[in-house]
C-alpha positions in Angstrom: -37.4 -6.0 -3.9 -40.5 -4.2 -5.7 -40.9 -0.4 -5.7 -44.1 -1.1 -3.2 -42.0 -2.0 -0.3 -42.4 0.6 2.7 -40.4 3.6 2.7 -39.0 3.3 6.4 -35.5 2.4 6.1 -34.8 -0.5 8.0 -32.5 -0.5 10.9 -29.6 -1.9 11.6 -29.3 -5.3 13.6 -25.8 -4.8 15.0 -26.0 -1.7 17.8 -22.9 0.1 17.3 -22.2 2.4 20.4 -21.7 5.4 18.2 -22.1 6.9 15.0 -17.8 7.3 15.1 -17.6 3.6 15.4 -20.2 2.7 12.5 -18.0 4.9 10.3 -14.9 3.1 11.5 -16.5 -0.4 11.1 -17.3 0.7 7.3 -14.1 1.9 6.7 -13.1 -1.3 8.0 -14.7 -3.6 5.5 -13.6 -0.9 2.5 -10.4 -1.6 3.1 -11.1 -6.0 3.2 -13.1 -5.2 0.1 -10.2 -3.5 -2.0 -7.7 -6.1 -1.5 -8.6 -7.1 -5.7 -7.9 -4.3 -7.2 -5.2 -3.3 -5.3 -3.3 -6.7 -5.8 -4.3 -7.0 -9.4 -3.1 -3.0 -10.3 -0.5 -2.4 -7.8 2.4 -4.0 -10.2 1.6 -3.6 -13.5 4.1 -0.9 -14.1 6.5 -3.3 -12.7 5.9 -6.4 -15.0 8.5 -5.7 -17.2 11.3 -5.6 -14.8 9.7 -8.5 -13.3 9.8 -10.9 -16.1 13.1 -10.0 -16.6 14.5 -10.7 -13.0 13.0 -13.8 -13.5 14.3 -14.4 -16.8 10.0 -15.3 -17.8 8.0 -14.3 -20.6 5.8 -11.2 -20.9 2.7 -13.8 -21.3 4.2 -15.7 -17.8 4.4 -12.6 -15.8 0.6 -11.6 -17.4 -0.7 -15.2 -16.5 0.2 -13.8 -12.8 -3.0 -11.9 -13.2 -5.1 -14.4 -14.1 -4.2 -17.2 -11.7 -5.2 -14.7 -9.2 -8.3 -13.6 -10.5 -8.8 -17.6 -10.0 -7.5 -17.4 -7.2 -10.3 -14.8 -6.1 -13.3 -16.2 -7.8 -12.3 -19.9 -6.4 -12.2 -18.5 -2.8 -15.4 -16.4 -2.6 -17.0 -19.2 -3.9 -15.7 -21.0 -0.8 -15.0 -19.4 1.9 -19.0 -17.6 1.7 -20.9 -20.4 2.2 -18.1 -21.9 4.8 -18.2 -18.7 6.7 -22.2 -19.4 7.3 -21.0 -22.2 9.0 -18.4 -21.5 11.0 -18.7 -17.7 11.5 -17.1 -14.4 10.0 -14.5 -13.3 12.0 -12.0 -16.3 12.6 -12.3 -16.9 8.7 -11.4 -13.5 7.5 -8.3 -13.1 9.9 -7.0 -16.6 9.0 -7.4 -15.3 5.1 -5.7 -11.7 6.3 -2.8 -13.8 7.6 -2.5 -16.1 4.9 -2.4 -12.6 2.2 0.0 -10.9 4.4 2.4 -14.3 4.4 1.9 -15.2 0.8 2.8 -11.4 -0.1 6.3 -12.0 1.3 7.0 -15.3 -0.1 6.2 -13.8 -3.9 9.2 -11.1 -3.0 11.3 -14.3 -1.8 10.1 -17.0 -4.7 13.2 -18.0 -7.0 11.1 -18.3 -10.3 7.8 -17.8 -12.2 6.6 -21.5 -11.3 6.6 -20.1 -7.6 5.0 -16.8 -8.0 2.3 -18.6 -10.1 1.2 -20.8 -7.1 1.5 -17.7 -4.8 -0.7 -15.6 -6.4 -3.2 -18.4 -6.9 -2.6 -19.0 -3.1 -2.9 -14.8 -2.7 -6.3 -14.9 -4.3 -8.1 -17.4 -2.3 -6.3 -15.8 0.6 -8.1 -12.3 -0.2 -11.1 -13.5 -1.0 -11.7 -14.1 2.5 -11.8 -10.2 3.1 -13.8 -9.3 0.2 -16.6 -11.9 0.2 -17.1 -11.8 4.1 -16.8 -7.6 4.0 -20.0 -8.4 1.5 -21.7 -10.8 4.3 -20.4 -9.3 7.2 -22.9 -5.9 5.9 -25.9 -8.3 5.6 -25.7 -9.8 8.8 -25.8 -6.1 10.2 -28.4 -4.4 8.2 -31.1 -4.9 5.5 -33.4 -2.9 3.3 -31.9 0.6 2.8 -29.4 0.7 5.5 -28.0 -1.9 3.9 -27.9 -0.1 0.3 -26.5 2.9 2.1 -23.4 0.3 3.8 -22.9 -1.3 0.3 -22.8 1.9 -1.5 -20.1 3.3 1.3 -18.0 -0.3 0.8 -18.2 0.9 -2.9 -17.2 4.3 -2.6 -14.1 3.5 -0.7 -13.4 0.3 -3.0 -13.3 2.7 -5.7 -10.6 4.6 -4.6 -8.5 1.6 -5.0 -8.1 1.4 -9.2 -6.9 5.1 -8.7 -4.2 4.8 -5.8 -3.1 1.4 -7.3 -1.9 2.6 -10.5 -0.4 5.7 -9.3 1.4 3.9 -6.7 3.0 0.9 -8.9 4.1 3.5 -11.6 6.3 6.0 -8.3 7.4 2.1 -7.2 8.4 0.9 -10.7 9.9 4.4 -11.6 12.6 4.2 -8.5 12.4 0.5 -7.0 12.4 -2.9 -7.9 9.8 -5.3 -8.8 9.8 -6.9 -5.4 8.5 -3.6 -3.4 5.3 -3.8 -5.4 4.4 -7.1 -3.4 6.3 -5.6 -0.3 3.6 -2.4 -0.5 1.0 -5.5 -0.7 2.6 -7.2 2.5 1.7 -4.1 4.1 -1.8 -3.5 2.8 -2.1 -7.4 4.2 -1.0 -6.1 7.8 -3.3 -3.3 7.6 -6.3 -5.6 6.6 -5.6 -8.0 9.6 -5.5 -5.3 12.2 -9.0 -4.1 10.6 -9.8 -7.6 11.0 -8.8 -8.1 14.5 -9.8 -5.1 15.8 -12.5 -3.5 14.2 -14.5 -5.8 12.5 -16.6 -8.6 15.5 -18.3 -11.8 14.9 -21.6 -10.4 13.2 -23.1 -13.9 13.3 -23.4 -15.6 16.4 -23.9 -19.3 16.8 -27.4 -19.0 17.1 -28.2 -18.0 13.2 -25.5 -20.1 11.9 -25.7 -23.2 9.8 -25.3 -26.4 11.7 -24.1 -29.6 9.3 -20.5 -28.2 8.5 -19.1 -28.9 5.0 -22.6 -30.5 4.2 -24.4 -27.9 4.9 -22.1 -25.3 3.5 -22.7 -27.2 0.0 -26.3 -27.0 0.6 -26.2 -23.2 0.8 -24.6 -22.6 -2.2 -26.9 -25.0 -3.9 -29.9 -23.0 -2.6 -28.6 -19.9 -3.3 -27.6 -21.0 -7.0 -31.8 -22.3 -7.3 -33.2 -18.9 -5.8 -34.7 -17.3 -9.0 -34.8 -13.6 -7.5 -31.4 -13.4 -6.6 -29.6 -15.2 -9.7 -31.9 -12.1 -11.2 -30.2 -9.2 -8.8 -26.8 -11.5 -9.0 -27.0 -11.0 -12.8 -27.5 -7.5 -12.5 -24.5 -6.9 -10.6 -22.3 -9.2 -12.5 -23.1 -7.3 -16.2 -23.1 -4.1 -14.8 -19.4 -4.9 -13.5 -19.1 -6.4 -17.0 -19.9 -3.2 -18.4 -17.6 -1.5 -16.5 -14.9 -3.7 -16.6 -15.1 -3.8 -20.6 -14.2 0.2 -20.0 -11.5 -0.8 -17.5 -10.1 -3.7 -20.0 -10.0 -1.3 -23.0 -10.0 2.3 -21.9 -5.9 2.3 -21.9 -5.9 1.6 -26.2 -9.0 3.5 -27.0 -8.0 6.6 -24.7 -4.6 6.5 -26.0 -4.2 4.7 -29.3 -7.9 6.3 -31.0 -8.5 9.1 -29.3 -4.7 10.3 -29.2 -4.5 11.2 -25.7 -0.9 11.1 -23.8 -0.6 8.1 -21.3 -0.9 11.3 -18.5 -4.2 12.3 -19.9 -5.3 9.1 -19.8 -4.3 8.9 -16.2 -6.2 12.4 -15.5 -9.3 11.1 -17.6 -9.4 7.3 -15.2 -9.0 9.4 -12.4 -11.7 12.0 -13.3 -14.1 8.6 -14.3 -13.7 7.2 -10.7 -14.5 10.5 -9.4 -18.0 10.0 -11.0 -18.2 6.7 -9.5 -17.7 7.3 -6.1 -19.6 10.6 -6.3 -22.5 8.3 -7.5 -21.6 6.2 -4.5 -21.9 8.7 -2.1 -25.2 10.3 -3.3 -27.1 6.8 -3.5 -26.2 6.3 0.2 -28.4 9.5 0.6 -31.0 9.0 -2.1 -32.1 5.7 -0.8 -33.1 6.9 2.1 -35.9 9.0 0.3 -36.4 6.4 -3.1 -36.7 2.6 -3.3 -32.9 1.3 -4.0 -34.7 -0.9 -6.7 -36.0 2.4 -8.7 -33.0 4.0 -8.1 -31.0 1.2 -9.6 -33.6 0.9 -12.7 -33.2 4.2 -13.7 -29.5 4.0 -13.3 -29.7 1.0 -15.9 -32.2 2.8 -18.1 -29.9 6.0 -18.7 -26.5 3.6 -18.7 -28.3 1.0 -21.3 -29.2 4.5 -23.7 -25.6 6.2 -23.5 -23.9 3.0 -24.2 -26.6 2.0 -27.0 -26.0 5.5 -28.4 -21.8 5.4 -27.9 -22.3 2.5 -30.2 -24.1 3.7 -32.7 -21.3 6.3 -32.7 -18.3 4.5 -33.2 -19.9 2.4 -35.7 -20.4 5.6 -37.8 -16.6 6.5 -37.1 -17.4 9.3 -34.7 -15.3 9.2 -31.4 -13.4 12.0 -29.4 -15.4 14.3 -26.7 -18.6 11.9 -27.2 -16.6 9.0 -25.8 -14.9 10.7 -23.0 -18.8 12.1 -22.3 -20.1 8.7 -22.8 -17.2 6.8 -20.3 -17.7 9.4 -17.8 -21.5 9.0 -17.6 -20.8 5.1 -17.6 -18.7 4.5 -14.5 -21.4 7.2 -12.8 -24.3 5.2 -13.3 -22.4 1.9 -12.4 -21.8 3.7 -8.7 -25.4 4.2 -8.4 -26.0 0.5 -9.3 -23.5 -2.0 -7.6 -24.8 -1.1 -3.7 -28.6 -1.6 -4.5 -27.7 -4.2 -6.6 -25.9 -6.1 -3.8 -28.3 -5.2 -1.2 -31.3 -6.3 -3.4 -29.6 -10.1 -4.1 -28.8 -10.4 -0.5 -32.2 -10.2 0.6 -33.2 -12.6 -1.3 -31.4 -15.4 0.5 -31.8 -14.3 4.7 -29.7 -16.4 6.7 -27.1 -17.2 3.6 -25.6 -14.0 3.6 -22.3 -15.7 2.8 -23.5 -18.5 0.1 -25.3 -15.1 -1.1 -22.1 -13.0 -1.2 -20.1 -16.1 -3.1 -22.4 -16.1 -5.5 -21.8 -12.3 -6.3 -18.2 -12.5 -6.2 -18.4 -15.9 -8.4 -20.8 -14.1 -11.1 -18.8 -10.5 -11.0 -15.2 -12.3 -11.5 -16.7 -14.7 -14.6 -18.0 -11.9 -16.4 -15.4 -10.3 -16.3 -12.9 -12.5 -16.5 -14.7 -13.0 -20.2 -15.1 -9.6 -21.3 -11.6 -8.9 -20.4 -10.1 -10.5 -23.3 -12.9 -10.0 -25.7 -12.7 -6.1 -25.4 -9.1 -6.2 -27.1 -10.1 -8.6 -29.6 -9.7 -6.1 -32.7 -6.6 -5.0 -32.0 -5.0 -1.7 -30.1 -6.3 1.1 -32.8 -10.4 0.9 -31.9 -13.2 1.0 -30.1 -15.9 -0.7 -31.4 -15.0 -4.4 -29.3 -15.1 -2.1 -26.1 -18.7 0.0 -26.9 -20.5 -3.7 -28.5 -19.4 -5.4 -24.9 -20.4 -2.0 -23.0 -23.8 -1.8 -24.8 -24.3 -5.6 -24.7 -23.6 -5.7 -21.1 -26.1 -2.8 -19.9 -29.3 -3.7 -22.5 -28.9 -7.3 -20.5 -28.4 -5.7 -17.1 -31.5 -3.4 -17.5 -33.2 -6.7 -18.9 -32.2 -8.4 -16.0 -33.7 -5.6 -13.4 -36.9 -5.9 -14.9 -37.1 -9.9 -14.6 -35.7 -9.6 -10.7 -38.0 -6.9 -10.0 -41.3 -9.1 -11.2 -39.7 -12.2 -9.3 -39.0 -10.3 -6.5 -42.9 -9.2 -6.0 
């Protein structure tokens, strides 16, 4: 939306009995919307035991990773439009069950084969929560209350790439493999009881689409055509990028040029996330006082000049406090960007709110999924793959801002 829209926040459409039970109902969805990072982080420390249990390759047990992702960007592209057909709620618990049961059968599969098609399986399964967490805040809210819900999903999201790590290293210090995916199994069970007790049907027969598969199709097409949200979608998707070609690299760079121990490099991700959801939390407030759009362009402005200058940097060979400076600044401006972001697409496409959120998820895992590889491309001893992508990646999200915004008005 443009920076001339009215500064009332706009209400709610789902009358919650009680400001206790909003918070519960967010919480709710935070914990459907973490189910990625927690399933792609949880067993990393664990791989190594895993491919040798199952007598598999390093590159096998790492392929477990990507046929998730797949997995994920496969089933939000699915399951969102679907879900404007046949409704939220039924959708998400069938996905919930289908997470928790695929979980257990990873700990019980007899070879790499098996765990392959799980996790593939276990992607499209959690999809469910995350892309229908996405819709679920749309159908309840717009405008600023809905930045405010988006950055809260956010906020607690972020907690996830901290407690996942932490927790797969204490599991592959004293357990096996298998208690990784158990620990998931239960984060599954947690996720259907939010589902089946928290979260209602937020769209009621009346708003949704009649036609069935057709029509689900046709959403996506129409969402895919809509020039203002591709705009917004692309927005999200690079600054993710951005953040993700940190996420990808920042292990190497932290440890391997900057010469920091593999605890300091813990202590440093978890200080970055701290700037995130700090971010998070204070764009919940500020939007109620300053357009989410200018809120998010400035966020791009100052992220597109640290990560243009962090560039010019390493090319000249100068990296240690700066970079730490310049990550840190990075994943603060991305929280102040990813709710406004998500709330500006979804208005775009009223009464698609799950074509809409599909579209998101599809565009966030793509990129990536591509700058993923790309940001170790030069090798374990520098940075300059990680700060191109990171610079690249926040000039074309700002770029993109400024095209939604004029399509927008």
């Amino acid at each position: 939306m443009s920076s001339s829209r009215p500064p009332e926040p706009v209400r709610s459409r789902l009358d919650l009995p009680g400001r206790a039970d909003h918070l519960v109902l967010v919480g709710a969805l935070g914990i459907l919307s973490a189910v990625s990072p927690m399933a792609m982080d949880i067993y990393l420390a664990s791989m190594p035991a895993m491919a040798d249990d199952l007598g598999a390759s390093a590159s096998a047990v790492q392929l477990t990773m990507t046929t998730y992702m797949v997995g994920m960007a496969v089933g939000q592209f699915l399951l969102g439009p679907v879900s404007d057909v046949l409704g939220r709620h039924r959708l998400m618990v069938a996905g919930n069950v289908v997470f928790l049961l695929s979980s257990v059968a990873v700990v019980l599969a007899p070879g790499i084969g098996t765990v392959l098609a799980l996790r593939t399986l276990q992607g499209v399964a959690g999809a469910a929560g995350v892309v229908i967490a996405r819709a679920v805040v749309s159908d309840i809210a717009t405008g600023r209350q809905a930045a405010k819900l988006f950055s809260a999903l956010a906020t607690i999201t972020s907690l996830a790439p901290v407690v996942a790590p932490l927790l797969g290293g204490v599991i592959a210090t004293v357990a096996p493999w298998q208690v990784a995916f158990w620990a998931l199994a239960g984060f599954g069970l947690l996720m259907l009881l939010c589902s089946v007790l928290v979260v209602p049907e937020t769209l009621p027969r009346s708003r949704r689409r009649t036609g069935g598969i057709g029509a689900a199709v046709a959403g996506s097409r129409a969402v895919l055509r809509n020039g203002p949200f591709m705009a917004w979608a692309l927005v999200f998707g690079l600054s993710f990028g951005t953040l993700f070609s940190y996420v990808s690299a920042s292990s190497f760079v932290v440890q391997n040029v900057l010469g920091y121990s593999a605890l300091a490099y813990s202590a440093v991700f978890a200080v970055n996330a701290a700037g995130m959801i700090a971010a998070a939390l204070i764009n919940a407030r500020l939007v109620d006082r300053i357009d989410p759009a200018v809120v998010l362009r400035t966020a791009l402005t100052v992220l597109a000049a640290v990560t243009v200058v962090g560039l010019g940097l390493v090319l000249a060979g100068i990296t240690g406090w700066t970079t730490l400076v310049q990550l840190f600044v990075v994943q603060t401006c991305v929280g102040f960007v990813m709710g406004n972001a998500t709330a500006l697409a979804q208005e775009r496409v009223p009464g698609r709110a799950g074509a809409g959120s599909a579209v998101l998820g599809l565009v966030q895992f793509l990129l990536g999924g591509l700058v993923s590889p790309l940001s170790g491309i030069a090798g374990q001893h520098t940075a300059v793959p990680m700060a191109v992508l990171m610079a690249g990646c926040a000039v074309l999200a700002l770029g993109a801002a400024v095209v939604a915004t004029r399509l927008s008005r």
